[in-house]
PAZAPA-4460 file (N, C-alpha, C; in steps of 0.05 Angstrom, whole numbers, plus 32768, in hexadecimal, padded with zeros to 4 digits):
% residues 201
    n_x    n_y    n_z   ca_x   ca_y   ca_z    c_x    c_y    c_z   seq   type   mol
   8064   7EEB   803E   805C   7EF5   8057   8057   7EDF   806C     1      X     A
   805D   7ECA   8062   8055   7EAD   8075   8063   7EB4   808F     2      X     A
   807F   7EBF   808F   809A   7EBC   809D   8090   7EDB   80BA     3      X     A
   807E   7EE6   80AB   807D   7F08   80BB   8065   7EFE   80D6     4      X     A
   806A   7F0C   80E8   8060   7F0D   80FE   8058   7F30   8103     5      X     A
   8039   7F36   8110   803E   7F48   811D   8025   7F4B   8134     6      X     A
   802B   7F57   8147   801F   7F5A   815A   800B   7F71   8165     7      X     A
   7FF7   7F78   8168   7FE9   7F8B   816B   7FDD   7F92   8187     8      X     A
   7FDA   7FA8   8191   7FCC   7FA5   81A5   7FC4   7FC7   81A7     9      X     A
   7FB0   7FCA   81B5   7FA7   7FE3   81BD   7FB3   7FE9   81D9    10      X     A
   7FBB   8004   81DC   7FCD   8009   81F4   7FC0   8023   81FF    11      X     A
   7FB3   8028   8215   7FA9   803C   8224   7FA9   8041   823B    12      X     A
   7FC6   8036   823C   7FCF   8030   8265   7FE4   8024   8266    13      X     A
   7FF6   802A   8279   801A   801F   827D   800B   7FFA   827D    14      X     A
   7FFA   7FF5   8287   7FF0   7FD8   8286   7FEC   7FCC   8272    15      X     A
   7FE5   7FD8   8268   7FDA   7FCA   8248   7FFF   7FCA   823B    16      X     A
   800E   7FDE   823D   802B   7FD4   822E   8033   7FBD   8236    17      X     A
   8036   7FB7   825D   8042   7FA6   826A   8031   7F8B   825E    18      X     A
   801A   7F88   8253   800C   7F78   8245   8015   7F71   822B    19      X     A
   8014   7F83   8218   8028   7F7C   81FF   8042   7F72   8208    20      X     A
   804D   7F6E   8214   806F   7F74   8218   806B   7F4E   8225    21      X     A
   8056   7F4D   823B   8055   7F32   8240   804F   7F1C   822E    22      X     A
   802E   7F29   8216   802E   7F18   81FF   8045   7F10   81E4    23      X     A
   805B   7F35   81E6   8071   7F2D   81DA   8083   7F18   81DF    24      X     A
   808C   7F13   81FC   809B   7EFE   8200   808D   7EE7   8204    25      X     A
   8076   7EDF   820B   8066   7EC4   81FC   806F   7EBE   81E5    26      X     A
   806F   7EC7   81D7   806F   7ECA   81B8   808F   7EBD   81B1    27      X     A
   809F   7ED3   81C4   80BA   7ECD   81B4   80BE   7EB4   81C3    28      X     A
   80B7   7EA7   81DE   80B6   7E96   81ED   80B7   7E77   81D2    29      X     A
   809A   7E7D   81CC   8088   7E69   81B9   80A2   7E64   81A4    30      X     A
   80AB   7E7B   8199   80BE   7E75   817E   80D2   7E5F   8186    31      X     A
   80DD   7E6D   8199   80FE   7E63   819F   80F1   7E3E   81A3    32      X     A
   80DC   7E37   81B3   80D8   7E19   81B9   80CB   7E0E   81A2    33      X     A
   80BC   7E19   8192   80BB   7E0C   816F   80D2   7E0F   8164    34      X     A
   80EB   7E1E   815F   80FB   7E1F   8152   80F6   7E2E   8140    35      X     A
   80E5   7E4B   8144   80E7   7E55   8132   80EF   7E75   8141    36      X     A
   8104   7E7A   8140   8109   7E92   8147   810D   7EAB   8140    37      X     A
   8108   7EC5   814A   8105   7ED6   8133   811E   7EE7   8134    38      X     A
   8123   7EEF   811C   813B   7F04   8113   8132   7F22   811F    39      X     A
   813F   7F1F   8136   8142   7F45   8143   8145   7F5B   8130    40      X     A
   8159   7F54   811E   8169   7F67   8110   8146   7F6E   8104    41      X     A
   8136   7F69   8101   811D   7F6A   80E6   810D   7F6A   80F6    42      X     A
   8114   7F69   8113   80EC   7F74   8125   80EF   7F92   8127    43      X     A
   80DB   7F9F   8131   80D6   7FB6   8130   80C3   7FBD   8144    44      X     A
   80C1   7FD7   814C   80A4   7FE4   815B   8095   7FFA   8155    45      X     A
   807C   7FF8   814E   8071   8015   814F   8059   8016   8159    46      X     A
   805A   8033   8160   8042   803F   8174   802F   804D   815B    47      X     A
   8017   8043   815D   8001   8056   8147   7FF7   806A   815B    48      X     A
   7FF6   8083   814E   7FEA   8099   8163   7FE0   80AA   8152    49      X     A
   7FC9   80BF   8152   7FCD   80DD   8146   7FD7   80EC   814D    50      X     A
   7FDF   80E6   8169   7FED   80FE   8174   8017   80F5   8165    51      X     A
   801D   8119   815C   802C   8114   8151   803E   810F   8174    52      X     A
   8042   8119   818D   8057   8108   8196   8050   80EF   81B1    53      X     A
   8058   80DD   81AC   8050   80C9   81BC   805E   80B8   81CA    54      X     A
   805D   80B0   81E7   8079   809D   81E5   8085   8086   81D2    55      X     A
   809F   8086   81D0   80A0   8070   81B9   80A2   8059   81C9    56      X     A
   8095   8040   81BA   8094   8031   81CC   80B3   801E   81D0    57      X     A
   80A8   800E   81EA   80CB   8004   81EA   80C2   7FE5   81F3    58      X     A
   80C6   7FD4   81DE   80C8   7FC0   81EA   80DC   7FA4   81DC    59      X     A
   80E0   7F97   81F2   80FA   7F7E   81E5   80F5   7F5D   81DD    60      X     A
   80FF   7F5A   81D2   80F8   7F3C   81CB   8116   7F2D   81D5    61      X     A
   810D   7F17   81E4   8130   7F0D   81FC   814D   7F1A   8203    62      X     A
   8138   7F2F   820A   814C   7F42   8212   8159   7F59   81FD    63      X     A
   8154   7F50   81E9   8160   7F70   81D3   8149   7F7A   81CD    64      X     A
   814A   7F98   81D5   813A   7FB0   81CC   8129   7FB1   81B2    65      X     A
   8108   7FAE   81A6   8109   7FB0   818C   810C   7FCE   8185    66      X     A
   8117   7FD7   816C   8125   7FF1   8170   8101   7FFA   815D    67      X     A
   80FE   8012   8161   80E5   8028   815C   80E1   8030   813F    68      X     A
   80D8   8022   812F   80DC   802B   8112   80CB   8048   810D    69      X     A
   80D3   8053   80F4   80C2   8068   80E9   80AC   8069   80D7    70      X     A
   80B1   804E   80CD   80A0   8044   80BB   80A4   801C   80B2    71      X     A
   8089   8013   80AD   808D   7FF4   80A9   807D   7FF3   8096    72      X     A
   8083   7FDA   8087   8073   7FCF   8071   806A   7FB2   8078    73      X     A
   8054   7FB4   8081   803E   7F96   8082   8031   7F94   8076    74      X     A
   8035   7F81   8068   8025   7F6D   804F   8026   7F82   8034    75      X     A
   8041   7F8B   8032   803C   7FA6   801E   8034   7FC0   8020    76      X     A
   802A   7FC5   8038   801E   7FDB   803D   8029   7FED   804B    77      X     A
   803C   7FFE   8048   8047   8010   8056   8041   8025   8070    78      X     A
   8042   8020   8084   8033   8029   809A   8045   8043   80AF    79      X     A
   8039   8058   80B7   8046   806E   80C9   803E   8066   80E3    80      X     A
   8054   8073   80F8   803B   8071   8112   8019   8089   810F    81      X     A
   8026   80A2   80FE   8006   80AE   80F9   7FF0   80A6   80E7    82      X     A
   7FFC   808A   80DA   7FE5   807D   80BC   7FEF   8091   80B1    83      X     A
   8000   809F   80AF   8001   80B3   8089   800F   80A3   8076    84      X     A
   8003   80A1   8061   800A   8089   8050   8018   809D   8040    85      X     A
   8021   80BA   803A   8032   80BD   8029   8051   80A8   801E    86      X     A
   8061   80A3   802F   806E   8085   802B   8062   8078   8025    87      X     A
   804D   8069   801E   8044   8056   8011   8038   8062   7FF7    88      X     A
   802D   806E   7FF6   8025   807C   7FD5   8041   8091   7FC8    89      X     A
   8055   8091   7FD0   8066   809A   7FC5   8078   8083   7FB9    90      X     A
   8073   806A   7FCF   808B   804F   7FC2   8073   803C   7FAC    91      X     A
   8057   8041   7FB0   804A   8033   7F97   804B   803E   7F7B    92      X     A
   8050   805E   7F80   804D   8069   7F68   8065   8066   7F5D    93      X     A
   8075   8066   7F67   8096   8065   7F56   809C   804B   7F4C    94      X     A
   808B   8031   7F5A   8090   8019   7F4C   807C   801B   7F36    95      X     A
   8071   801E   7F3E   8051   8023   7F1E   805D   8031   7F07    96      X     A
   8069   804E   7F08   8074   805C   7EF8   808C   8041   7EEA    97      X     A
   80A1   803C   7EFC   80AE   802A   7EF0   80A5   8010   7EDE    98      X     A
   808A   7FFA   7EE4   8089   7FE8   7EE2   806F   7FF0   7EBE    99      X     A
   8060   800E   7EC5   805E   801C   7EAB   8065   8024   7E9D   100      X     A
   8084   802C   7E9D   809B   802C   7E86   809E   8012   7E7D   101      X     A
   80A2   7FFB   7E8C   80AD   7FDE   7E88   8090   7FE0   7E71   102      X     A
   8073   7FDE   7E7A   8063   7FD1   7E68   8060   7FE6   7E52   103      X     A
   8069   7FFE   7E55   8068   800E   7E3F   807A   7FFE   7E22   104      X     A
   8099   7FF9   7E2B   80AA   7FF0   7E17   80A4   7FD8   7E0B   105      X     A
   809B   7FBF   7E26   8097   7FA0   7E19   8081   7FA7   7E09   106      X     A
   806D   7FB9   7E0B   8054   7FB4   7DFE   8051   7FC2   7DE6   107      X     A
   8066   7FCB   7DD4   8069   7FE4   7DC2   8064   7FD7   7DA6   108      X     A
   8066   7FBA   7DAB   805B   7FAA   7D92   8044   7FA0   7D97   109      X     A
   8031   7FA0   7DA7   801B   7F91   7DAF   8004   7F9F   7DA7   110      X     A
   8007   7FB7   7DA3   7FED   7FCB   7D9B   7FD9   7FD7   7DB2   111      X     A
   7FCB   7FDF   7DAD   7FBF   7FED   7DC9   7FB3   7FDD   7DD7   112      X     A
   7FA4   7FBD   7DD4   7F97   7FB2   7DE4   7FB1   7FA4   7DF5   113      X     A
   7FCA   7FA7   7DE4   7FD7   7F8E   7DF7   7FE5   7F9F   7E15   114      X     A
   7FEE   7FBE   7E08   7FEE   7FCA   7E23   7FDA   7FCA   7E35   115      X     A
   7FC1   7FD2   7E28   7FA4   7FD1   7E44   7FA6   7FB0   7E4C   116      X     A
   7FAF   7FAA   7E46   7FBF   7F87   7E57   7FCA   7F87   7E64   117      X     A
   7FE2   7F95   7E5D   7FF9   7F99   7E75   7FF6   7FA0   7E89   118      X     A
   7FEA   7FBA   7E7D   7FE0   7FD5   7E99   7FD3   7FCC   7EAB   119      X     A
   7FBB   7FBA   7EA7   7FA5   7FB5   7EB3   7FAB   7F9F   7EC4   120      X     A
   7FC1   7F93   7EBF   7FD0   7F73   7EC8   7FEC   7F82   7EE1   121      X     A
   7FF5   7F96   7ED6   8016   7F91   7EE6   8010   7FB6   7EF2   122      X     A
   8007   7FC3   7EE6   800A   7FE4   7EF4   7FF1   7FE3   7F07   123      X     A
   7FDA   7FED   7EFD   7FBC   7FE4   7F15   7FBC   7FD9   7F2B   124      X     A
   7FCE   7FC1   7F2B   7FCC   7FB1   7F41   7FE1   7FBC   7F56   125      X     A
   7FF5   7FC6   7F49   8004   7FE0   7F5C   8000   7FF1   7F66   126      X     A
   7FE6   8000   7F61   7FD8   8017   7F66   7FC1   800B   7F73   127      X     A
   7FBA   7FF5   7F77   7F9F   7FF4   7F89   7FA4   7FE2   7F9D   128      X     A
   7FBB   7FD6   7FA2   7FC2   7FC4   7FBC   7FB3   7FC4   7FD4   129      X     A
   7FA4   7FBF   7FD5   7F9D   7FCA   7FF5   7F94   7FE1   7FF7   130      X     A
   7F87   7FF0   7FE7   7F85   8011   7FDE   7F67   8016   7FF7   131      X     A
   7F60   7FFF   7FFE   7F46   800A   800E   7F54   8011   8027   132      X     A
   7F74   8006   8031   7F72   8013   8046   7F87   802C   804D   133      X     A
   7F97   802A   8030   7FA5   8044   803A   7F9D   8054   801F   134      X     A
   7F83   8060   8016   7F6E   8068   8002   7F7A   8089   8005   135      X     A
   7F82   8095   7FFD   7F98   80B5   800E   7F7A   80C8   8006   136      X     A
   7F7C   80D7   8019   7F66   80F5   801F   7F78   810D   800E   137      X     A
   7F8A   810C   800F   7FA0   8124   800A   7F9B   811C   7FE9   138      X     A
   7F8D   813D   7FE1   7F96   813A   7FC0   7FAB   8136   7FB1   139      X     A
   7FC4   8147   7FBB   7FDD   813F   7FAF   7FEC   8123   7FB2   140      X     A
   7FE0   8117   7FBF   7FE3   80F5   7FC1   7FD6   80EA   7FAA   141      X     A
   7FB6   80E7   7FAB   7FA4   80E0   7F9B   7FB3   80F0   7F78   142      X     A
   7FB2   8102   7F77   7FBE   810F   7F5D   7FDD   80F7   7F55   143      X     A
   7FE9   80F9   7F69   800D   80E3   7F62   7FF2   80C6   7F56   144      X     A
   7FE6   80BF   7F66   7FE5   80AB   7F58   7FD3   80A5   7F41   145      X     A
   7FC9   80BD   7F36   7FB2   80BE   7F1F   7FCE   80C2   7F0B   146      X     A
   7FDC   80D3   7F0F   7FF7   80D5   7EFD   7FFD   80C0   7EEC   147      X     A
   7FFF   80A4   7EFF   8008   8090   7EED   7FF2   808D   7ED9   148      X     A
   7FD8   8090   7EE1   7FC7   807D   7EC8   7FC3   809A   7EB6   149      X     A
   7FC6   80B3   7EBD   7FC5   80BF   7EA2   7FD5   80BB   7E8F   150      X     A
   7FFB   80B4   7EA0   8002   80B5   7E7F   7FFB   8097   7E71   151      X     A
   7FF5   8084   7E86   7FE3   8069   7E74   7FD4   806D   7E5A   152      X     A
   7FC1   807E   7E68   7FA7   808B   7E52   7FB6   8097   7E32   153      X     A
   7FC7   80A4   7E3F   7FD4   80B9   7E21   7FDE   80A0   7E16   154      X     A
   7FF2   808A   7E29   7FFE   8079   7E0F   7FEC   8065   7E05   155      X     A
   7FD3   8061   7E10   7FC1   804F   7E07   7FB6   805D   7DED   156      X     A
   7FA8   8072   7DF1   7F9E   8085   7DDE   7FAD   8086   7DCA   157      X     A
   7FCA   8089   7DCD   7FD2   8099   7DB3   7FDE   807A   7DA8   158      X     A
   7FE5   8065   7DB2   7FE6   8050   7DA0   7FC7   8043   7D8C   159      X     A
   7FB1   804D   7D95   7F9F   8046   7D90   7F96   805A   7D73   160      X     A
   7FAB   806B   7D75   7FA6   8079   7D5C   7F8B   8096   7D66   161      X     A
   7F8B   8099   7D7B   7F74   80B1   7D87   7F84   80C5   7D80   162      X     A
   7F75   80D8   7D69   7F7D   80F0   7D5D   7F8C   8103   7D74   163      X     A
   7F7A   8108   7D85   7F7D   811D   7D9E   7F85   8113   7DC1   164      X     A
   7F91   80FB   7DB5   7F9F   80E7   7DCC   7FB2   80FE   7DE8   165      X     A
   7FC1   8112   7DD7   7FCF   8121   7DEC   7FBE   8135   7DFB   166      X     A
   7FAF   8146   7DE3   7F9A   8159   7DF2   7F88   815E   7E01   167      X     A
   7F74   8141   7E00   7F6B   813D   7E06   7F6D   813F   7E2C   168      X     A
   7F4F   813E   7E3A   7F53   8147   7E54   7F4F   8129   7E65   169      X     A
   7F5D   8124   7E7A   7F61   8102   7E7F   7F41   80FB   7E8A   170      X     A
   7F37   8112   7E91   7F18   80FF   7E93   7F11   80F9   7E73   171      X     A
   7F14   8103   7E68   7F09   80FD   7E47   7F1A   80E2   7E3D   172      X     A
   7F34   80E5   7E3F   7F40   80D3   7E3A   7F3E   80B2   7E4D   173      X     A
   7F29   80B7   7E64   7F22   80A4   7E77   7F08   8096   7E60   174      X     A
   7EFD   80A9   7E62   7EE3   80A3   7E57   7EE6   808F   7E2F   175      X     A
   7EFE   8098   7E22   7F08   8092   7E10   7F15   8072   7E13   176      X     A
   7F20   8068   7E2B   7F2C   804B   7E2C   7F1B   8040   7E3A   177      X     A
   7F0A   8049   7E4A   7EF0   8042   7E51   7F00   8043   7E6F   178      X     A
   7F0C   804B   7E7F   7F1A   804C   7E9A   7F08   8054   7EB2   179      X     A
   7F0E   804D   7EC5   7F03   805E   7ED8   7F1F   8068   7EE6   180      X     A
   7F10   8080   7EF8   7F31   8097   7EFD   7F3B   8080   7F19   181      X     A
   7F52   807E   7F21   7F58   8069   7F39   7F51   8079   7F4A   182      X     A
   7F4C   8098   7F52   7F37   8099   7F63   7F18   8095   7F71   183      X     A
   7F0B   808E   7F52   7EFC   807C   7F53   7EF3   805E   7F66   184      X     A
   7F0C   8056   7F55   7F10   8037   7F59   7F11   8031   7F7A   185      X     A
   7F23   804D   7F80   7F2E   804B   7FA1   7F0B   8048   7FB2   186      X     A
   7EFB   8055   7FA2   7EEA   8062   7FB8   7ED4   8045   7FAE   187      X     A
   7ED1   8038   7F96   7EC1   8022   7F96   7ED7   800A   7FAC   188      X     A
   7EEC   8005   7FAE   7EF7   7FF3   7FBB   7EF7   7FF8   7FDD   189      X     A
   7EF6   8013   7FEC   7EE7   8019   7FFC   7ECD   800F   800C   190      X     A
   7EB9   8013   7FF2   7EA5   800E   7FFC   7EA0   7FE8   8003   191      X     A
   7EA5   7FE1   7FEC   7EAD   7FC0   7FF0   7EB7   7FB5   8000   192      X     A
   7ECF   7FC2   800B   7ED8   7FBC   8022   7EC7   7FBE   803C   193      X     A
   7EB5   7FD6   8045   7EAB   7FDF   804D   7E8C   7FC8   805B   194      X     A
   7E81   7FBF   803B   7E6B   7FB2   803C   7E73   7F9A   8043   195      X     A
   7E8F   7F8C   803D   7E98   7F71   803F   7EA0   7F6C   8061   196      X     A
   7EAA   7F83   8076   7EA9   7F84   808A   7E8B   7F80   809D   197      X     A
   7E7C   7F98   808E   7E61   7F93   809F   7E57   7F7B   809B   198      X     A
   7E5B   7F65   808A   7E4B   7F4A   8081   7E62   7F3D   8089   199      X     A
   7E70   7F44   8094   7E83   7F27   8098   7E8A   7F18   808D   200      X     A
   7E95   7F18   807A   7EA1   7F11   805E   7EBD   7F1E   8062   201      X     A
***
């Protein structure tokens, strides 16, 4: 992320754009006389709004248009102009799913503690990226991503030799690997965030 640039500004008046648009070409000004210039093909623009229609914004870097994306990923974090993170909890869970098959197979000789290794090392950390700020309100979001760690739980359980590993109900089976649910987790990482802002930290 050393190489990424992005620019922010609050806009509540044709003035305040003509303002971004002047700090934009500062900017691209600054590149070109360090020698570090940026690749058009890979800039982008977006307008954050709730309102679903808004002007899109338009602005250029030496003269070429940056064209209006639909969606961007900064610092990993998948962003709308409305904040709906569905795109982003739809692209963490499919790598999680994948990278939980991966530790499912390497770990099939390791026994149950060496998977709660894996899991806890290479899937988790996929599922909580940044989770305080795109943390989803929408149950059927929150449900996709409890998905991955239930079937964790079953393959943890049932390598562990737990009689009733399948039947079992995933709060029970939470309470059984000793887990907390990642909805949980979402809402303690929240608050941390939360307290680490007010203290300035």
């Amino acid at each position: 992320y050393a190489n990424d640039t992005t620019i922010l500004a609050r806009l509540d008046s044709p003035s305040s754009c003509h303002l971004l648009q002047d700090d934009l070409t500062q900017v691209v000004d600054w590149s070109i006389a360090n020698h570090l210039r940026f690749r058009h093909a890979k800039s982008a623009a977006m307008r954050f709004s709730a309102q679903m229609r808004v002007q899109p914004p338009c602005y250029s870097m030496s003269g070429t248009r940056a064209p209006v994306a639909t969606h961007l990923q900064i610092l990993g974090v998948t962003l709308t102009p409305t904040l709906d993170f569905t795109i982003h909890v739809s692209s963490i869970v499919a790598k999680a799913r994948r990278t939980l098959g991966f530790v499912t197979r390497v770990s099939r000789f390791c026994g149950p503690e060496g998977f709660r290794v894996l899991y806890t090392a290479m899937v988790l950390p996929r599922l909580e990226y940044c989770a305080a700020i795109w943390s989803p309100h929408q149950a059927h979001l929150s449900q996709r991503l409890e998905g991955v760690q239930r079937r964790a739980t079953r393959t943890l359980l049932a390598r562990s030799c737990w009689p009733l590993a399948r039947s079992q109900s995933y709060e029970d089976r939470l309470r059984g690997v000793n887990w907390r649910s990642l909805d949980h987790r979402r809402v303690v990482a929240r608050v941390k965030f939360l307290c680490r802002l007010l203290d300035g930290s």
